[in-house]
BATORMI-292291 format. One record per residue: residue number from 1; x, y, z of N, C-alpha, C, O in turn. Coordinates in Angstrom, 2 decimals, padded with zeros to 5 digits. Last residue first. Example, Ala and Ser with C-alpha at 12.3 -4.5 7.8 and 13.67 -1.06 7.14 Angstrom:
BEGIN
<r num="2" n_u="012.85" n_v="-002.25" n_w="007.08" ca_u="013.67" ca_v="-001.06" ca_w="007.14" c_u="012.90" c_v="000.03" c_w="007.87" o_u="013.41" o_v="001.14" o_w="008.04"/>
<r num="1" n_u="013.19" n_v="-005.69" n_w="007.80" ca_u="012.30" ca_v="-004.50" ca_w="007.80" c_u="013.20" c_v="-003.30" c_w="007.80" o_u="014.24" o_v="-003.32" o_w="008.46"/>
END
This chain:
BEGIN
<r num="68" n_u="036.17" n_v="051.53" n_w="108.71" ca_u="037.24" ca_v="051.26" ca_w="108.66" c_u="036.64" c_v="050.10" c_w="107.06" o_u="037.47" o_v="049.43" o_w="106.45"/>
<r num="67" n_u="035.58" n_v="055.11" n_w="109.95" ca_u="035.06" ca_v="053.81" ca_w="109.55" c_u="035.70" c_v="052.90" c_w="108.73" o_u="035.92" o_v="053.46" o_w="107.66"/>
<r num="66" n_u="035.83" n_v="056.78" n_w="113.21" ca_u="036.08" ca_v="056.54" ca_w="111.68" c_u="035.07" c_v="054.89" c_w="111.69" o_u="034.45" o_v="054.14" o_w="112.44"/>
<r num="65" n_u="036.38" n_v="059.68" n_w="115.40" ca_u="035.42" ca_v="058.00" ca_w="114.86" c_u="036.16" c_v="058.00" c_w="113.47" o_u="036.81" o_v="058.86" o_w="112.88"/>
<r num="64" n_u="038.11" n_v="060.05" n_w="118.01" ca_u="038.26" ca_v="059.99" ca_w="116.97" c_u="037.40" c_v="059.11" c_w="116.58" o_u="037.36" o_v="057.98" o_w="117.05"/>
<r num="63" n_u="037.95" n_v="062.58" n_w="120.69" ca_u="037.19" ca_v="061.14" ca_w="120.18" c_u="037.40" c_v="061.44" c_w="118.85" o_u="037.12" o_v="062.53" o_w="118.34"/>
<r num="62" n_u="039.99" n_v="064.15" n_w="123.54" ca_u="039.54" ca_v="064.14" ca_w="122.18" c_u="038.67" c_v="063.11" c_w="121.89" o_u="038.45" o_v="062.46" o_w="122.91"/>
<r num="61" n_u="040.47" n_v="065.84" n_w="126.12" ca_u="039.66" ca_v="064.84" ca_w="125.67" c_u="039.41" c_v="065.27" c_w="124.42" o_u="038.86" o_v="066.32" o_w="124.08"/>
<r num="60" n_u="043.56" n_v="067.43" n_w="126.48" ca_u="042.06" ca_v="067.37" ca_w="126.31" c_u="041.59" c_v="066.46" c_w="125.70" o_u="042.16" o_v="066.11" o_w="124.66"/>
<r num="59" n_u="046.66" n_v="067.28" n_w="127.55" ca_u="045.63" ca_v="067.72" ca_w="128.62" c_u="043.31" c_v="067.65" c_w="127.98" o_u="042.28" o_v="067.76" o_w="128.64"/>
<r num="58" n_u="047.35" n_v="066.56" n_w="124.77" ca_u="047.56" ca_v="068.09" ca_w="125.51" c_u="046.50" c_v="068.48" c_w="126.63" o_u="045.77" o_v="069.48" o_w="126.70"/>
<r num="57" n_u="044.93" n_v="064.13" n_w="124.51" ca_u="045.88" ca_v="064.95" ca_w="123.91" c_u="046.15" c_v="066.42" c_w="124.69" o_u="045.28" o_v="067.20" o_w="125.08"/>
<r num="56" n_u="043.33" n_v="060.91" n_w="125.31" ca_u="043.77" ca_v="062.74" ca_w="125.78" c_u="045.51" c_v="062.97" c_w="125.23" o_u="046.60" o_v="062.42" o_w="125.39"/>
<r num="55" n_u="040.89" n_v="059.45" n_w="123.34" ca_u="042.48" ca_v="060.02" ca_w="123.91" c_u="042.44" c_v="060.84" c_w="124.26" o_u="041.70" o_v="061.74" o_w="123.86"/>
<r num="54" n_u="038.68" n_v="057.31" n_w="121.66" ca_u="039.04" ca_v="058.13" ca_w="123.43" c_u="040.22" c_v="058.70" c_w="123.33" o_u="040.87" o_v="057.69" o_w="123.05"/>
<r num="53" n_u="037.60" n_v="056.21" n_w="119.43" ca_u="038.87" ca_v="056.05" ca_w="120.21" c_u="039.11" c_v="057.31" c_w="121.33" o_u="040.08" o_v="058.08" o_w="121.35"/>
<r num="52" n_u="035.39" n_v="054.30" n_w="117.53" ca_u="035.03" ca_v="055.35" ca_w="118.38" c_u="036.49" c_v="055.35" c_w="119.28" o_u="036.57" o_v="054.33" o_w="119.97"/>
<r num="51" n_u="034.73" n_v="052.67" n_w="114.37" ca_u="035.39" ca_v="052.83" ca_w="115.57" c_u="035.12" c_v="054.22" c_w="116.41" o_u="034.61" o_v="055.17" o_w="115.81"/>
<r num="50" n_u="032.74" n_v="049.99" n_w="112.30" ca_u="033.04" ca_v="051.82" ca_w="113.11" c_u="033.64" c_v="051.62" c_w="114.67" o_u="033.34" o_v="050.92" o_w="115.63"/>
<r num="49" n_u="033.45" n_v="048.09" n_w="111.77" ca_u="033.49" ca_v="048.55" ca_w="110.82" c_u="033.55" c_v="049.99" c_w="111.31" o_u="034.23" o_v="050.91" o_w="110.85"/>
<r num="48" n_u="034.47" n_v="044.58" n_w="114.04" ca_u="033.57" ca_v="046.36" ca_w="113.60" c_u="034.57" c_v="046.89" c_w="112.38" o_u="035.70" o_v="046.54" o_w="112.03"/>
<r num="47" n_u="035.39" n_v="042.46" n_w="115.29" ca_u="034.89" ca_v="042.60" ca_w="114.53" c_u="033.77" c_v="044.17" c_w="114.13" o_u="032.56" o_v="044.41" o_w="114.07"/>
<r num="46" n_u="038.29" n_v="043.70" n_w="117.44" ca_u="037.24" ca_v="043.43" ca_w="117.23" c_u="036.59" c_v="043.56" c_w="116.01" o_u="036.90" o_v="044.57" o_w="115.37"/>
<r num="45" n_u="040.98" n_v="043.78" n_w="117.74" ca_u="040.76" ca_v="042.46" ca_w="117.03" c_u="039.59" c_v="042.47" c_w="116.98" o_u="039.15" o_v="041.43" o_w="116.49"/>
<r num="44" n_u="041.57" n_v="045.85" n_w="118.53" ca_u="041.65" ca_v="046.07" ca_w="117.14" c_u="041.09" c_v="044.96" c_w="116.73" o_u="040.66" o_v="044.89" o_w="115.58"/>
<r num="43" n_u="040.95" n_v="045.50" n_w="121.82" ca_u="040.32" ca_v="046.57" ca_w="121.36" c_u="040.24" c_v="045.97" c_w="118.98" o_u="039.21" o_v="045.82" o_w="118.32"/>
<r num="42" n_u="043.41" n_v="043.43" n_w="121.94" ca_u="042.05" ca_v="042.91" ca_w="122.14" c_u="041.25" c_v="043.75" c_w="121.04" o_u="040.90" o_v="043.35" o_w="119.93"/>
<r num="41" n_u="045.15" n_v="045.49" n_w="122.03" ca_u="045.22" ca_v="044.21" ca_w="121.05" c_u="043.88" c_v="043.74" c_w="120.91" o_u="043.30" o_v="043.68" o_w="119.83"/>
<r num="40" n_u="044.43" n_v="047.11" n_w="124.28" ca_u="044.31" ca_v="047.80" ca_w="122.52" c_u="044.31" c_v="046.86" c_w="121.60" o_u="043.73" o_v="047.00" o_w="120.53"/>
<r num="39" n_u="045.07" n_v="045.50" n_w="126.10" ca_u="044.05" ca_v="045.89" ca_w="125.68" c_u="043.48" c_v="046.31" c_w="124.59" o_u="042.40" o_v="046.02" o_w="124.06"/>
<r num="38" n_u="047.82" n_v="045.22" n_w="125.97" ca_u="047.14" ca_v="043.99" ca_w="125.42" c_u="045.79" c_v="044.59" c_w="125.39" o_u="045.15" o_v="044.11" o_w="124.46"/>
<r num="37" n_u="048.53" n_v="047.51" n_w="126.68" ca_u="048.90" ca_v="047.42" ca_w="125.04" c_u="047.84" c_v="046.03" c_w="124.83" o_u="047.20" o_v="045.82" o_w="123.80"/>
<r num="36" n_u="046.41" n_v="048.71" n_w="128.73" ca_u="047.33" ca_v="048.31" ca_w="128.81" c_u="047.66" c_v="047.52" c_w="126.77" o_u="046.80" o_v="047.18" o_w="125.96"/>
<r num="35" n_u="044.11" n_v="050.10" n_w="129.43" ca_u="044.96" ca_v="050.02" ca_w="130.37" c_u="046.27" c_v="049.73" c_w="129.79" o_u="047.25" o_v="050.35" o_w="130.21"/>
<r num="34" n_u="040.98" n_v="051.68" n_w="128.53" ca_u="042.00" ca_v="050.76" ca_w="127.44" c_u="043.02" c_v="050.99" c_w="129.20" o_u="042.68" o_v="051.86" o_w="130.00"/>
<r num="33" n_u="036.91" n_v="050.61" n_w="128.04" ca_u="038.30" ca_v="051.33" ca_w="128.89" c_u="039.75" c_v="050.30" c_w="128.44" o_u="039.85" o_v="049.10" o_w="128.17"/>
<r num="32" n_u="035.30" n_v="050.57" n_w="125.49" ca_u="035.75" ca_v="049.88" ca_w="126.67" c_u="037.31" c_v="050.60" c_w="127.05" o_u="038.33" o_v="050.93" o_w="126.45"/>
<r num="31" n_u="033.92" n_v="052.67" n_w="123.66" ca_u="033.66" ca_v="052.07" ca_w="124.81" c_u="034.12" c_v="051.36" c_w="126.26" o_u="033.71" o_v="051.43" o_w="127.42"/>
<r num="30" n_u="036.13" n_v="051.98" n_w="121.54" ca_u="034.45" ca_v="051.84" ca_w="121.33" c_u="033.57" c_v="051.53" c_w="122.87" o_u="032.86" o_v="050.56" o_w="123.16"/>
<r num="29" n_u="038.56" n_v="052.49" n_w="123.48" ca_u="038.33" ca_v="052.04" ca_w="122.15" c_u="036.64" c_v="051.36" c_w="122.35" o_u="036.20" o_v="050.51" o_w="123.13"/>
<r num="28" n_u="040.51" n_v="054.78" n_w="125.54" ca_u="038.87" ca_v="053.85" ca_w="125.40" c_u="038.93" c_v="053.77" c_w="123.94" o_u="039.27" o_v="054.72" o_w="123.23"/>
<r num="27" n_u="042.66" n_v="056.28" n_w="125.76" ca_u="041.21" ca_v="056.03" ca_w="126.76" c_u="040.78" c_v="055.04" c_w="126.92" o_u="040.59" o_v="054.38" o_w="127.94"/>
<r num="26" n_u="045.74" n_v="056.68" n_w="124.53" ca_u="044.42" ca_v="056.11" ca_w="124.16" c_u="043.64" c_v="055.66" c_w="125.96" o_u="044.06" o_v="054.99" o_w="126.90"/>
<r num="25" n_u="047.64" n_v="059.91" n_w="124.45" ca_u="046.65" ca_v="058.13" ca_w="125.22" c_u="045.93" c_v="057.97" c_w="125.40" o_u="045.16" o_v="058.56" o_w="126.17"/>
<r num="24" n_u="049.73" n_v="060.77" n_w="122.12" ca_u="048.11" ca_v="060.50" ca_w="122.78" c_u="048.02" c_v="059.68" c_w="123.42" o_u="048.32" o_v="058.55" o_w="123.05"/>
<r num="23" n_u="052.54" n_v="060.56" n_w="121.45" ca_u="052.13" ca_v="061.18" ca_w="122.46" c_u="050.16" c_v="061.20" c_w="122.98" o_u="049.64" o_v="061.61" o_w="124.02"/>
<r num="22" n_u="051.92" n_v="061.10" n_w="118.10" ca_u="052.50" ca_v="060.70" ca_w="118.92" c_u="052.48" c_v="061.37" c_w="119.97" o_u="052.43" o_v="062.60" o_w="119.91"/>
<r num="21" n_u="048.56" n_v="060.98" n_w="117.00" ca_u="049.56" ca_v="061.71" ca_w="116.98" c_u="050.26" c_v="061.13" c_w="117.91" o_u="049.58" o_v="060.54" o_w="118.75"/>
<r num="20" n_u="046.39" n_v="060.19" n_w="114.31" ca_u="046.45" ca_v="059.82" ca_w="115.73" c_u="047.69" c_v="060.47" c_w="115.59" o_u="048.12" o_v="060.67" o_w="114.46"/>
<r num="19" n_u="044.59" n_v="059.99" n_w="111.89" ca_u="044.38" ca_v="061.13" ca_w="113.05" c_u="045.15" c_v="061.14" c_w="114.86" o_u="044.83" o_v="061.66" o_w="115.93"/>
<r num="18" n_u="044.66" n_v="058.80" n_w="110.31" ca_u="043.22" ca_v="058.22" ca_w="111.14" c_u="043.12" c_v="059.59" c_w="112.25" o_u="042.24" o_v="060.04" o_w="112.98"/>
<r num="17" n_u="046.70" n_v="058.99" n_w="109.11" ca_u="045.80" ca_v="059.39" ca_w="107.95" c_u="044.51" c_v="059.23" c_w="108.83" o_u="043.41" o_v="059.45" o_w="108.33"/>
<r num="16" n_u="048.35" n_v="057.61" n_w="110.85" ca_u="048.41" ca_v="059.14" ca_w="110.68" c_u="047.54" c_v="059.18" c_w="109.83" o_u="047.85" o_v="060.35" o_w="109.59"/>
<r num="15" n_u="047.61" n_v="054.70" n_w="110.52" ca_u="046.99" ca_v="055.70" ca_w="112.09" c_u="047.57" c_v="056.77" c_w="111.65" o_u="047.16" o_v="057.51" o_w="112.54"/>
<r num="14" n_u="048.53" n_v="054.56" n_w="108.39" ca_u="047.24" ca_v="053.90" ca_w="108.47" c_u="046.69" c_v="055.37" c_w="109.67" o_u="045.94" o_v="056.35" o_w="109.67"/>
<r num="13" n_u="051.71" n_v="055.60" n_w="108.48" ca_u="050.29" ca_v="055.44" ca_w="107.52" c_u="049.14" c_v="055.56" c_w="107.85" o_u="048.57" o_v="056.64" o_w="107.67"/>
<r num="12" n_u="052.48" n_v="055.47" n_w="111.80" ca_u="052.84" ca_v="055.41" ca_w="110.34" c_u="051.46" c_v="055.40" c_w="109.58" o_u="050.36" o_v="055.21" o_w="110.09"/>
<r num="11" n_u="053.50" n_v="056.93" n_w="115.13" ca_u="052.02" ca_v="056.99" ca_w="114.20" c_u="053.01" c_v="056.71" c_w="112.97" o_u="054.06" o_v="057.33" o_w="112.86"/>
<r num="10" n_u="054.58" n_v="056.33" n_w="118.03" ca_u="054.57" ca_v="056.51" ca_w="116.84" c_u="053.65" c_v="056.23" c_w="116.15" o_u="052.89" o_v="055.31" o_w="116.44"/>
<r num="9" n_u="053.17" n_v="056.21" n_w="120.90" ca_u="054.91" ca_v="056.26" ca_w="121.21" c_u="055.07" c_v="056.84" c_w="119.00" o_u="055.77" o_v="057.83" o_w="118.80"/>
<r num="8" n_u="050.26" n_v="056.67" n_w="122.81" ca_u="051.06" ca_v="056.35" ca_w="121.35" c_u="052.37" c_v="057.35" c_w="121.22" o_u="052.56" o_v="058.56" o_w="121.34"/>
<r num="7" n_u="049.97" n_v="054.98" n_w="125.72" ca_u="050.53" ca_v="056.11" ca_w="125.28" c_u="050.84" c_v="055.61" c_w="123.68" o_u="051.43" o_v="054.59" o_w="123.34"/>
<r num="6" n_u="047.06" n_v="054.07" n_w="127.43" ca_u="048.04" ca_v="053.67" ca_w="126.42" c_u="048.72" c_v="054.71" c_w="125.74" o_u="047.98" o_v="055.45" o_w="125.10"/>
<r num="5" n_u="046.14" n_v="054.99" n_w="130.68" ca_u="046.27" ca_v="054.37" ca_w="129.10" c_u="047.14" c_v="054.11" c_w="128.54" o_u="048.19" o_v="053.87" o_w="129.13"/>
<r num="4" n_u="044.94" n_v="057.39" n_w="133.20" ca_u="045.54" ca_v="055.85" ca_w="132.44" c_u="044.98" c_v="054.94" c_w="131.34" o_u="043.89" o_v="054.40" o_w="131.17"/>
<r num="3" n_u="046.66" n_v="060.23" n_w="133.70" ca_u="045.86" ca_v="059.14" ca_w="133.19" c_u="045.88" c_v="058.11" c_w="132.70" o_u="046.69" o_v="057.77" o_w="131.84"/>
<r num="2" n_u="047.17" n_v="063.21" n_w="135.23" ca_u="047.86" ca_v="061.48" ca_w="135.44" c_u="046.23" c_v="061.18" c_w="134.68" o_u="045.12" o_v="061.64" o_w="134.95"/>
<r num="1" n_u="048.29" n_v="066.41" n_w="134.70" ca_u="047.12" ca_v="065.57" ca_w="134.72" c_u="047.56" c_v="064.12" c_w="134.50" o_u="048.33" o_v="063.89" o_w="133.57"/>
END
């Protein structure tokens, strides 16, 4: 299955305690479709308190919320 995103290459602290695993790619952060690392830059710099993160893991759509 080809998709396009952002591959997470390593998880420390913050994002392993959030649920993220090496090897996910990120979808979509609260909505907006993710392409490219500067996207995700954009995606973190937003002012929010709840997040919503898109990835496909092992072929399946996952959504991670939290609240930050």
């Amino acid at each position: 299955m080809a998709a396009e995103g952002v591959v997470v290459t390593g998880v420390e602290d913050l994002a392993a305690r959030l649920g993220f695993q090496p090897g996910d790619i990120v979808l979509g952060v609260n909505g907006r479709p993710i392409a490219t690392p500067d996207d995700v830059a954009r995606a973190a710099g937003e002012r929010t308190n709840r997040w919503a993160v898109d990835l496909l893991r092992q072929g399946q759509t996952v959504r991670l919320r939290f609240r930050l």
